[in-house]
C-alpha positions as CSV (number, residue, x, y, z in Angstrom):
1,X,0.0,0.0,0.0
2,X,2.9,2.4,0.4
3,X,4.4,2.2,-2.6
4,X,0.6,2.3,-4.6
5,X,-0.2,5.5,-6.2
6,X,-2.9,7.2,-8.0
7,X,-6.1,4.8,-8.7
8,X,-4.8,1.8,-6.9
9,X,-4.2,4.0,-3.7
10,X,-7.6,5.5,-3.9
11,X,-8.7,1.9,-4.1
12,X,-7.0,0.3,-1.1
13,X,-8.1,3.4,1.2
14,X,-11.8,3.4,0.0
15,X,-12.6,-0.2,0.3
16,X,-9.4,-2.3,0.7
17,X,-8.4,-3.8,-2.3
18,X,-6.2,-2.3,-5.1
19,X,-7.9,-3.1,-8.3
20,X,-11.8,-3.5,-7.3
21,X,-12.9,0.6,-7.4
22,X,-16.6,0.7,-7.8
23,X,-17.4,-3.3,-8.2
24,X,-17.3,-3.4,-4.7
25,X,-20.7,-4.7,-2.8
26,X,-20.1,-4.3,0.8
27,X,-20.8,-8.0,2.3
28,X,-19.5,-10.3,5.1
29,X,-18.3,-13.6,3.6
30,X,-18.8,-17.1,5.1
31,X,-16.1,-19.9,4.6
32,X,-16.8,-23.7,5.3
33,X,-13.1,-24.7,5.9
34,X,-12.4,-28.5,4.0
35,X,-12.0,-31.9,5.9
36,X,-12.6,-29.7,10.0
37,X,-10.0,-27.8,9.6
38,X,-10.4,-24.9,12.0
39,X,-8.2,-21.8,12.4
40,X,-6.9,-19.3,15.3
41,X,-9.4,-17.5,15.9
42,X,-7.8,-15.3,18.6
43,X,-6.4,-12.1,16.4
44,X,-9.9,-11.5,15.4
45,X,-11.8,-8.8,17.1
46,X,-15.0,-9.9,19.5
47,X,-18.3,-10.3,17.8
48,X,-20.1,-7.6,19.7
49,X,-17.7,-5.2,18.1
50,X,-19.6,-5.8,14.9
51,X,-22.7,-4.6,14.1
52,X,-25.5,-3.9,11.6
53,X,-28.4,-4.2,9.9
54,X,-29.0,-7.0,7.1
55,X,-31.7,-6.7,5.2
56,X,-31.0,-9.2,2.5
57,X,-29.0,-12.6,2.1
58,X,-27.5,-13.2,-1.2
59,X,-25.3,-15.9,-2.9
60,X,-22.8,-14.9,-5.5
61,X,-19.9,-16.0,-7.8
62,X,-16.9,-14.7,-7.0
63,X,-14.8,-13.1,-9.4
64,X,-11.5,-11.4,-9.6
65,X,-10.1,-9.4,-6.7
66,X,-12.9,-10.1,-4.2
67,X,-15.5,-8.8,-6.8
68,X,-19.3,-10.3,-6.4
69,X,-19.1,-11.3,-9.9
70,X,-22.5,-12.4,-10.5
71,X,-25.8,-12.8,-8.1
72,X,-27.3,-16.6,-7.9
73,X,-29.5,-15.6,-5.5
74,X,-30.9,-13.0,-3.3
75,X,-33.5,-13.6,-0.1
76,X,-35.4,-11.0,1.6
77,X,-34.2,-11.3,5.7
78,X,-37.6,-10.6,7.8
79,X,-37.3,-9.1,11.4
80,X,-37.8,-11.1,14.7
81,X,-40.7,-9.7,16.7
82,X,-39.9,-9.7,20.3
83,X,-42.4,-9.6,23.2
């Protein structure tokens, strides 16, 4: 990141990644690791740190750099009613 200039820098500060510019989709990805393989866990911050509100689940392709290529799927997320 030091050495980027021009695009590429604007890239990485904005949203992370050097070459994706305005394909990005902000999402949280879920990984099923193969044959139970699990990973430290500890570096990562604690879950309450994160927050927000999802209003939709999709699936997508992904395609270079991170980019959600293509949508399979999307799904409308309903609220919980509480009380």
């Amino acid at each position: 990141m030091l050495e980027a200039t021009g695009l590429a820098r604007a890239n990485l500060e904005q949203y992370g990644y050097q070459a994706v510019g305005q394909l990005f989709r902000p999402h949280m990805t879920l990984t099923r690791f193969a044959h139970g393989r699990q990973i430290d866990t500890s570096a990562l911050p604690d879950p309450k740190e994160f927050s927000g509100q999802f209003t939709k689940f999709g699936l997508f392709e992904m395609g270079d750099n991170g980019t959600c290529a293509r949508k399979i799927a999307e799904f409308e997320l309903k609220g919980i009613k509480t009380g």
